[in-house]
Backbone as JSON, one array per atom type, in Angstrom:
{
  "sequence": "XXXXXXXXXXXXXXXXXXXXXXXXXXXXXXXXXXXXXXXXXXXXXXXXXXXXXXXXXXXXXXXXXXXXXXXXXX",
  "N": [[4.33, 10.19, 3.68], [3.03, 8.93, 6.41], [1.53, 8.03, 9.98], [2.05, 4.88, 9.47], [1.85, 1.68, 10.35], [4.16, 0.15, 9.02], [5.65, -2.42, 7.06], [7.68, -3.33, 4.51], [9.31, -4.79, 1.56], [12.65, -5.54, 0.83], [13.42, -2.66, -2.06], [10.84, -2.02, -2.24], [9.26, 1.15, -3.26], [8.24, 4.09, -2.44], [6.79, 6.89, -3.42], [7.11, 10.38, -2.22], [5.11, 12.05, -1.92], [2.98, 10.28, -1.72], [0.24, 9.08, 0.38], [-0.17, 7.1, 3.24], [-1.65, 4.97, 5.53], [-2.6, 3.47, 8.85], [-1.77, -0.21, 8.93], [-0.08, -1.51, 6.4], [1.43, -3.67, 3.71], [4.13, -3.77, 1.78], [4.93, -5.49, -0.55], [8.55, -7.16, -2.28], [9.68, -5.44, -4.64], [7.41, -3.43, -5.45], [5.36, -0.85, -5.51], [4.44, 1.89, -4.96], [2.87, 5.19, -5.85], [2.44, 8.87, -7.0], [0.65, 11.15, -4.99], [-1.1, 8.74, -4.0], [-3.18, 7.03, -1.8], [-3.43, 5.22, 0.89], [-5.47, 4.02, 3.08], [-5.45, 2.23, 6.11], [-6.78, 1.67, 8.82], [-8.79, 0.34, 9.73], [-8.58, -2.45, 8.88], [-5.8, -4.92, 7.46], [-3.77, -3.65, 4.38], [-2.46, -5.29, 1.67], [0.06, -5.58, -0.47], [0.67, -7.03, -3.29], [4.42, -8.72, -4.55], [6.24, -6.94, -6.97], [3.75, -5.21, -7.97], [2.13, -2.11, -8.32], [0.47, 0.96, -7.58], [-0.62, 3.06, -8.91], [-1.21, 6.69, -9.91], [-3.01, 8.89, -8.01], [-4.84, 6.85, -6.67], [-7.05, 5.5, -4.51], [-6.82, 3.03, -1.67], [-9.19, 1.67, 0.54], [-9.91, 0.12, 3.87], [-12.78, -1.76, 5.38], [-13.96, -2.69, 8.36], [-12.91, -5.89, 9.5], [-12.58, -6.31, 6.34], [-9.51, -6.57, 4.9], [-7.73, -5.78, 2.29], [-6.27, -7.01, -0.14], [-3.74, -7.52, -2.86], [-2.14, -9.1, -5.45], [0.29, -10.56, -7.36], [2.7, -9.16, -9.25], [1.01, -7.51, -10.55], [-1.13, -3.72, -11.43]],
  "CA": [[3.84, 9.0, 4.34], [2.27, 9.06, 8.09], [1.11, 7.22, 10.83], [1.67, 3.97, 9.28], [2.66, 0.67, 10.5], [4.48, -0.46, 7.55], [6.1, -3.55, 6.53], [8.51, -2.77, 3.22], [10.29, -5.39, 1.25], [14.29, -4.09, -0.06], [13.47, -2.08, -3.19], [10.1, -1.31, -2.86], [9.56, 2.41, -3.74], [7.34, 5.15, -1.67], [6.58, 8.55, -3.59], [6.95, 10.93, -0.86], [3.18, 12.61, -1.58], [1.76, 8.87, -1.52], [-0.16, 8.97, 2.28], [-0.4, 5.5, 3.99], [-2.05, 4.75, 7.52], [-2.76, 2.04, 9.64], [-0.87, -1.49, 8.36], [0.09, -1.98, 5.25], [2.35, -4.42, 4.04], [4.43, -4.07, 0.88], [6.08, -7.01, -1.4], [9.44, -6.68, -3.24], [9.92, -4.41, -6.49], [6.34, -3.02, -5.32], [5.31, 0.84, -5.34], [3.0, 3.38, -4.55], [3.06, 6.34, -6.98], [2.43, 9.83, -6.7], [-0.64, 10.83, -4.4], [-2.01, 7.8, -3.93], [-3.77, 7.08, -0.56], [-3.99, 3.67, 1.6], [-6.07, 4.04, 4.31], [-6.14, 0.84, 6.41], [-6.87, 1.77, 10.13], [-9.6, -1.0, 10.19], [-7.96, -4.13, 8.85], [-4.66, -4.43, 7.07], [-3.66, -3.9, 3.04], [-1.05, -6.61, 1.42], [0.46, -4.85, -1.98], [2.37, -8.14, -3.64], [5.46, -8.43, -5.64], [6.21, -6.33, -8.74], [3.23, -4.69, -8.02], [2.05, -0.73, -8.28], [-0.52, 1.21, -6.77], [-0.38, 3.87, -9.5], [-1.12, 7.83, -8.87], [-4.52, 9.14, -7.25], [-5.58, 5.65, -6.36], [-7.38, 5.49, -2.94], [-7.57, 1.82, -1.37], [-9.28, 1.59, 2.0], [-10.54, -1.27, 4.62], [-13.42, -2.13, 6.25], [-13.94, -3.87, 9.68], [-13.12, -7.44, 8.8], [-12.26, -6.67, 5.08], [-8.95, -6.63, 4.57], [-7.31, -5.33, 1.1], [-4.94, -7.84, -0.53], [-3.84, -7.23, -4.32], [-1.73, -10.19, -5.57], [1.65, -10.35, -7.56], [2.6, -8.39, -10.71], [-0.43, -6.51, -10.58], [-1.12, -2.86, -12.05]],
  "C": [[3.71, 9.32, 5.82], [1.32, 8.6, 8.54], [0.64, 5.68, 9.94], [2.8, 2.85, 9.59], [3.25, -0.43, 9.56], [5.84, -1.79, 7.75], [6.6, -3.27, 5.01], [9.55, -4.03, 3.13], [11.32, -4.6, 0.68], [13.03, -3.7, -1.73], [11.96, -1.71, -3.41], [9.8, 0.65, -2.79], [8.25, 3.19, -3.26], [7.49, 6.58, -2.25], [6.3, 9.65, -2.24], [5.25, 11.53, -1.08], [2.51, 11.8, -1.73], [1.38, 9.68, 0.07], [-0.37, 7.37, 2.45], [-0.34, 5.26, 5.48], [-2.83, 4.0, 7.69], [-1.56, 0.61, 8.84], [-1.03, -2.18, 6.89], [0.95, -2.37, 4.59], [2.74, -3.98, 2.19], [5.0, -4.62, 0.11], [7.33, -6.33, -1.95], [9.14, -6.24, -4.24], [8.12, -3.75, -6.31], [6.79, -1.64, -5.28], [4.17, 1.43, -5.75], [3.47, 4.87, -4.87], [2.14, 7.52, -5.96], [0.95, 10.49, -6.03], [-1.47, 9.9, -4.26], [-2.21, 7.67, -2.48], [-4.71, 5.55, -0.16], [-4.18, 3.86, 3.06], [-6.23, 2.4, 5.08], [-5.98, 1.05, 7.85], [-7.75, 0.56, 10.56], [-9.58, -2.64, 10.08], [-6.86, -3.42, 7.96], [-4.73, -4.62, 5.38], [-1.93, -4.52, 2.93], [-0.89, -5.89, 0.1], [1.32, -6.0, -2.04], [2.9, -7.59, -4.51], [5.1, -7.95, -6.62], [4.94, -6.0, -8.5], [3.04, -2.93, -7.72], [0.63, -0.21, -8.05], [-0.56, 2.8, -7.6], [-1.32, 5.23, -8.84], [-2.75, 8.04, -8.86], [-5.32, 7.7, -6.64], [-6.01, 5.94, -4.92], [-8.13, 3.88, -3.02], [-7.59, 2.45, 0.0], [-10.08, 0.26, 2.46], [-11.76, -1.19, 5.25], [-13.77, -2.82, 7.53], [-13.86, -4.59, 9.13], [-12.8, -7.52, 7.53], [-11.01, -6.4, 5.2], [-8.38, -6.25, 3.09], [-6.54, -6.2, 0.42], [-5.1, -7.93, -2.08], [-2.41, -8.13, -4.71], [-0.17, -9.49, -6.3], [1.61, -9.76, -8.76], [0.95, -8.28, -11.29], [-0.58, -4.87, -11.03], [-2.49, -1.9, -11.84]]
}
């Protein structure tokens, strides 16, 4: 994980070869699996509760878009 301004509820769970940069916020019992990659230098991503961001995934932002992926999600 690097250069990111993160926000982490207790217990959620960061694979060290995830990457995550710029602001991205993550809910309780949430996690970001093995290489996955959240780019959000241009607006911010919201990962809710009990949610996972399983491995190779790449989310990123747009000016003005924002990312936000709700609660017990998959």
């Amino acid at each position: 994980m690097t250069d990111a301004l993160l926000d982490t509820a207790a217990a959620a769970y960061i694979d060290p070869s995830a990457q995550l940069y710029g602001r991205v916020t993550l809910g309780e019992g949430s996690s970001v699996w093995c290489n996955a990659v959240m780019r959000s230098e241009a607006a911010y991503i919201t990962i809710g509760a009990f949610t996972n961001v399983q491995d190779f995934v790449m989310v990123h932002t747009d000016p003005g878009g924002p990312v936000v992926v709700g609660t017990h999600c998959s």
